[in-house]
Structures are given as structure tokens and as C-alpha cells.
N, C-alpha and C positions, 0 to 999 in steps of 0.2 A: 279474514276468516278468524274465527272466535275460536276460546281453546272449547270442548266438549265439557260441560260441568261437572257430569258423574260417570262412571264406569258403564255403566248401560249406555250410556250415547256415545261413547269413545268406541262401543264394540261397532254399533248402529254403525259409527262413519268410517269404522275399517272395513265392515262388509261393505259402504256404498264407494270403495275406493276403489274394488275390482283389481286390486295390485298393481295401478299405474301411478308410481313415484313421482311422478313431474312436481309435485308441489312437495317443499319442504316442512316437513311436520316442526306447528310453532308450539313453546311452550310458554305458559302463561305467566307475563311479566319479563320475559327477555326477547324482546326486537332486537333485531338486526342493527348494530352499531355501522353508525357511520363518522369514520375516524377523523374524516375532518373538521367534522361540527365538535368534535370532543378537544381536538387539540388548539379552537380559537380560543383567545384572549375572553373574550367578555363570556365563557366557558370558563374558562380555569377558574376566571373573576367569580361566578356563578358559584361553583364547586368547592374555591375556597371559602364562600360564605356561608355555605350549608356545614361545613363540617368543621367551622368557627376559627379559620387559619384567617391572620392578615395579610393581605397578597393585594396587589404592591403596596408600595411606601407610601402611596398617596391616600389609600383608605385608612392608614394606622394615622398620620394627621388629621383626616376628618374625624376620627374613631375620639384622635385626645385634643383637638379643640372642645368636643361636648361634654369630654369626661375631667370629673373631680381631678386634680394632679395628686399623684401621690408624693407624701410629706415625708421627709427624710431629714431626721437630724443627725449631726455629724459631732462624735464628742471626742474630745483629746482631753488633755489635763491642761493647760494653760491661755488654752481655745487662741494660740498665736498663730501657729506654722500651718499644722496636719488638719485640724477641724475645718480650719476656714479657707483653707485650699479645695477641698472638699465643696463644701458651699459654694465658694466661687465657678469651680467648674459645673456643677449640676443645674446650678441655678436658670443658666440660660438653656437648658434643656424643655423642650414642650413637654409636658405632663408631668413635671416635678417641682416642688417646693420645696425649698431648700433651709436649714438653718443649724447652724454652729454652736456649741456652749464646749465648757471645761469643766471640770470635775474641783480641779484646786480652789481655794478658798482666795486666790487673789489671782483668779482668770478675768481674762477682758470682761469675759460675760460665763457666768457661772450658771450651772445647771440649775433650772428651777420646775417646779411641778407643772404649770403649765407648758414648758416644752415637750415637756414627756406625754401631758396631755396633746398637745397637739400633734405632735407625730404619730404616721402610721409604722414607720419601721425607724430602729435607734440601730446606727453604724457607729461601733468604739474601735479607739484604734489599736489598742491593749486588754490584756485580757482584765488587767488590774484596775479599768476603768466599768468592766461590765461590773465589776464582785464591788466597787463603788455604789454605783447606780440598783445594785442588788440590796443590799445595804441601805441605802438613805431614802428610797423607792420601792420598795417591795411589793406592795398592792397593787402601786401603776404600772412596771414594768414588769411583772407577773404574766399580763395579756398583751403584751406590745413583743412584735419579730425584732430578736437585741442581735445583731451580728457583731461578730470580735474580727476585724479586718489582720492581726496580725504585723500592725504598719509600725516598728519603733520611730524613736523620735531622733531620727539622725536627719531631717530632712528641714529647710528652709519652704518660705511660703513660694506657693508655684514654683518649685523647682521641675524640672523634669522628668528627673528621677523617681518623683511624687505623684505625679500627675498621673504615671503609667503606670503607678501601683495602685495607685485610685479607680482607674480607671479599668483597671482588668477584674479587681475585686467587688468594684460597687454594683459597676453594668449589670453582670447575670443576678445580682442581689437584688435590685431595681425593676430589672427590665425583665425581670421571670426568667432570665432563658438556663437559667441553674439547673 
């Protein structure tokens, strides 16, 4: 039974009701739920896709096999310990590109315009390397996301104590969940 279009036929189908309730008056655009179609899986699956959540872990791999990886460069001052801990661990992550430079003039690999070009987000690990890279970069690092990780340099490469700092700070920087 359809809902009545206009107030004239809403009055029409309450006089033709004779005041026998047996049917429940429907309103238009809410049907009657039924809880168990709502609480299957390929439902939820459904549900998350229209209101653009990833749900499970296996649609966010199809999701970053197709997608662009997002590029992260990782900068310390001597690009030995901190940067390149950094890169190593991301590196094997699906949907991330990875790459390390240093700020000093006698780093393994020293910061050059093209890495700046190429990255989508610069992670320093001092604040004294962002006001660097401000400095010698200004134009390009202007429109680039520069996070200052806050990581001093007491730490060896892959150390553990690194790792977990890396790894608490980079994640939600990366992975959006900030």
C-alpha cells in the first residue's frame, strides 16, 4: 500500500478506513526493518562502502594495490641512524614510498630539490631540520605536509627504542588516522 500524495486523499483513505486499525499506517520511505538482513556481513560490507569507511582489511588492499603509494621522505641531519630507520621500516609497507636524505653538508645523501619534489609529505626529526629545509627550500616546502616528529638523536639504526617512536608518530601521520 502506497503512502497518499496529498492531504485530500490522506483525508479520502481515513474516511474509507471506517476506524478498523488492523493495518499499520506506513510512512513514506521507512519500511519495516528486518534486523537480520541489516546485521549480515556482505551488509555491513555494503554499508561501509556507501558511507566510504574501509571494512575489512582485505578491501583496504585491493583499495592500495590500485592506488598511487604515498611518498614519504624521512630527513635527519646525517641521514645515518634516525632517517633511514624510518625508510627501512615503511618501505615494506603496501601503499608507501619510502626515501631518507640529511640536512648536513656531509650526510650519506643530502637533501636535494628533487626529493622534496618528489614527496607527498616530509617527516623531520628535529625541529631544527624543518627551519633548515625552510630556509634552503622555501618555495617547495611552502605546499608540501612538513611534520617535526620530535625524535632526538640518541638512537642507533633499527634500534627498538626507534622503531616504537617511529612507529607511533609516523602511522597516524601516514595512515590518516590523526
Amino acid at each position: 500500500m502506497s503512502h497518499p500524495a496529498n492531504r485530500a486523499a490522506r483525508r479520502v483513505a481515513a474516511r474509507n478506513h471506517n476506524g478498523d486499525r488492523k493495518v499499520e499506517p506506513t510512512y513514506r520511505g521507512f519500511e519495516q526493518k528486518s534486523w537480520k538482513l541489516i546485521y549480515r556481513r556482505a551488509n555491513k560490507l555494503g554499508r561501509a562502502r556507501q558511507i566510504g569507511k574501509i571494512w575489512p582489511h582485505r578491501e583496504w588492499e585491493k583499495l592500495m594495490a590500485d592506488a598511487e603509494p604515498v611518498k614519504v621522505l624521512f630527513v635527519c641531519s646525517h641521514n645515518k641512524w634516525r632517517s633511514p630507520t624510518g625508510e627501512a621500516m615503511f618501505s615494506r609497507v603496501a601503499g608507501v614510498a619510502t626515501r631518507s636524505a640529511g640536512t648536513a653538508h656531509n650526510a650519506r645523501h643530502k637533501i636535494t630539490l628533487a626529493d622534496i619534489r618528489w614527496a607527498d609529505m616530509i617527516l623531520v626529526m628535529e625541529d631544527k631540520h624543518a627551519q633548515r629545509l625552510r630556509a634552503d627550500f622555501r618555495q617547495e616546502v611552502a605546499y608540501k605536509p612538513l611534520h617535526v616528529l620530535e625524535i632526538p638523536d640518541d638512537y642507533q639504526f633499527m634500534e627498538d627504542e626507534l622503531i616504537g617512536l617511529l612507529r607511533e608518530k609516523c602511522e597516524p601521520l601516514i595512515f590518516g588516522t590523526a
